[in-house]
C-alpha positions, 0 to 999 in steps of 0.5 A: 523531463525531469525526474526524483533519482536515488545514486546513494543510499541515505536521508531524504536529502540524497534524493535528486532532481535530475534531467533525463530524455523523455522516455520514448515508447516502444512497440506495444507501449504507451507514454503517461503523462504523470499527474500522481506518482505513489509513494510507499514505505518500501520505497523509503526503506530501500532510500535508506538500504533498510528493505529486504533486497538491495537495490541498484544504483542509480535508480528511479523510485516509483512503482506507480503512477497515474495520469494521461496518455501522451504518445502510445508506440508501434500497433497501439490505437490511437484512441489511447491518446489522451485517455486517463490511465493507471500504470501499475509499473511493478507489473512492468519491464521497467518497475522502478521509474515513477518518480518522474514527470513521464512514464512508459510501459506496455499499452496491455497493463494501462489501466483506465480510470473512472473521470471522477476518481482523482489521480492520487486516489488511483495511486493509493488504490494500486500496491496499497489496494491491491494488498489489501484486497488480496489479503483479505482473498488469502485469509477471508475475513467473512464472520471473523473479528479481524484486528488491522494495526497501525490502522490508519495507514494507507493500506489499513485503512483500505483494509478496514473498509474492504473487511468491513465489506467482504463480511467481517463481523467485528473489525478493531482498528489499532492506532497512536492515539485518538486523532488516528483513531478517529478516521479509523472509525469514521471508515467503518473500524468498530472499535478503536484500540490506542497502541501507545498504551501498554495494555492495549491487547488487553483491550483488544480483549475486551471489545472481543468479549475476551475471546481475541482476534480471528485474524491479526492483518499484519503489514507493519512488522516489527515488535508490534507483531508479538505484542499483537499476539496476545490480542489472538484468539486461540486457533487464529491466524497471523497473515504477516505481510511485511517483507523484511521487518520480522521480528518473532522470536521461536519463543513466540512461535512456540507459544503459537503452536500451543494456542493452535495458532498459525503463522501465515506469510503474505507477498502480494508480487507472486500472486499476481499476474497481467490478466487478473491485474486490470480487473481487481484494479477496475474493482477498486478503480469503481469502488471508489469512484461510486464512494464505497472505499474511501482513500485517505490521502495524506500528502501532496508535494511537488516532485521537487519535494521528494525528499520532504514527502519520504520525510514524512513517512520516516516521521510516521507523520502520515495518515495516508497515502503519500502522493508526488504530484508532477 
């Protein structure tokens, strides 16, 4: 089979197509077919050796895939052959391989899929829901004004729609620009705030009639985090969510403690676990099969063009999630 491997850190151009042996089942395993292979900003940091924890080389990106069931190993039904399926591979033995045009992994974590949910829109709906749903568990948003930046983003747009349907009272979508903000709204977001204006928390101010935010959804990090501070109402909470891009200073900290504001961390991995795993996908899986949550795809491209589909997520040219279609 063939598959996207990373030997050197880098550009998008160190990612290459190489030859591997198609990966054999073992007992209690299934073999997919992948038609969809997900895409995330993580995995681009990693590419580059910008994230977190440094990874081992070589290596296959890819922590979730989705397509059909091909081969199933030792005491896996049969009736599995052929079925469509997610396979949410962080979850597994082998979490980094799903840039490839096969995958195994344990029968146990295969998700199945809704005939009429596509298979890039199951990729979008795994690390990118999953977030997103437990984000919103962690701090609900439930009669609160909740501030989503860089809104329209795979996991925020998920996250407008989710808080929109786990009761939020007013939710303010923060963008570059207005042909990023227009599907924002169109996704349920009631004001949509342009971030490349410098004053932009102001105006988030003002749609909230000059109180702030109940909750800031913080999963970009980065300097966009303290300038979200001032859309924050007094007594609200920042849920930051994005690993290795911290950027507050105690100054900010200092501040937040006199507005009795609070600092709440967020990493999805630690509060997951198998037998919780098929049933909030089977949530999203029917949520949007029946056309309550949206997904916004925001690239296709051939397995060959790996390098090309990072690209766009380095450009911050997408406006959705990033799919390899095997």
């Amino acid at each position: 089979m063939k598959a996207i491997q990373l030997s050197r850190f880098g550009g998008p151009d160190v990612l290459e197509v190489v030859d591997l042996p198609t990966p054999v089942p073992q007992a209690g395993e299934v073999r997919i077919r992948v038609h969809a292979a997900g895409i995330n900003l993580f995995e681009v940091l990693m590419r580059a050796d910008r994230y977190a924890v440094t990874p081992q080389l070589p290596m296959i990106l890819g922590v979730e895939a989705a397509g059909v069931v091909e081969a199933v190993g030792q005491g896996v039904d049969t009736q599995l052959l052929g079925t469509r399926g997610a396979a949410p591979l962080f979850m597994s033995r082998r979490p980094h391989s799903g840039y490839a045009e096969q995958v195994t992994m344990s029968a146990d974590l295969v998700v199945p899929l809704p005939d009429s949910l596509p298979f890039e829109d199951a990729t979008a709906l795994m690390v990118q829901g999953l977030t997103a749903l437990y984000l919103l568990r962690q701090s609900p948003p439930e009669g609160k004004a909740v501030l989503v930046p860089a809104a329209s983003g795979g996991v925020r747009s998920l996250l407008i729609q989710l808080a929109r349907l786990k009761g939020a009272r007013q939710v303010i979508a923060a963008a570059g620009g207005k042909a990023k903000l227009d599907p924002c709204l169109s996704r349920g977001a009631d004001a949509g705030v342009d971030y490349t204006n410098p004053d932009w928390p102001a105006r988030v101010r003002d749609v909230t009639d000059g109180k702030g935010v109940d909750i800031i959804y913080d999963t970009v990090g980065g300097a966009l985090t303290a300038a979200s501070l001032q859309a924050l109402a007094p007594g609200g909470e920042l849920v930051f969510a994005a690993l290795g891009r911290y950027a507050l200073a105690a100054s900010d900290l200092e501040a937040m403690i006199g507005r009795n504001q609070s600092l709440r961390g967020f990493a999805l991995l630690p509060l997951l676990s198998p037998d919780v795993l098929r049933a909030n996908l089977s949530e999203l899986f029917q949520l949007a099969a029946s056309g309550r949550l949206q997904v916004a795809i925001g690239g296709r491209f051939p397995l060959d063009q790996a390098g090309d589909a990072h690209r766009l997520l380095d450009e911050r040219r997408s406006t959705g999630k990033v799919v390899l279609m095997p």
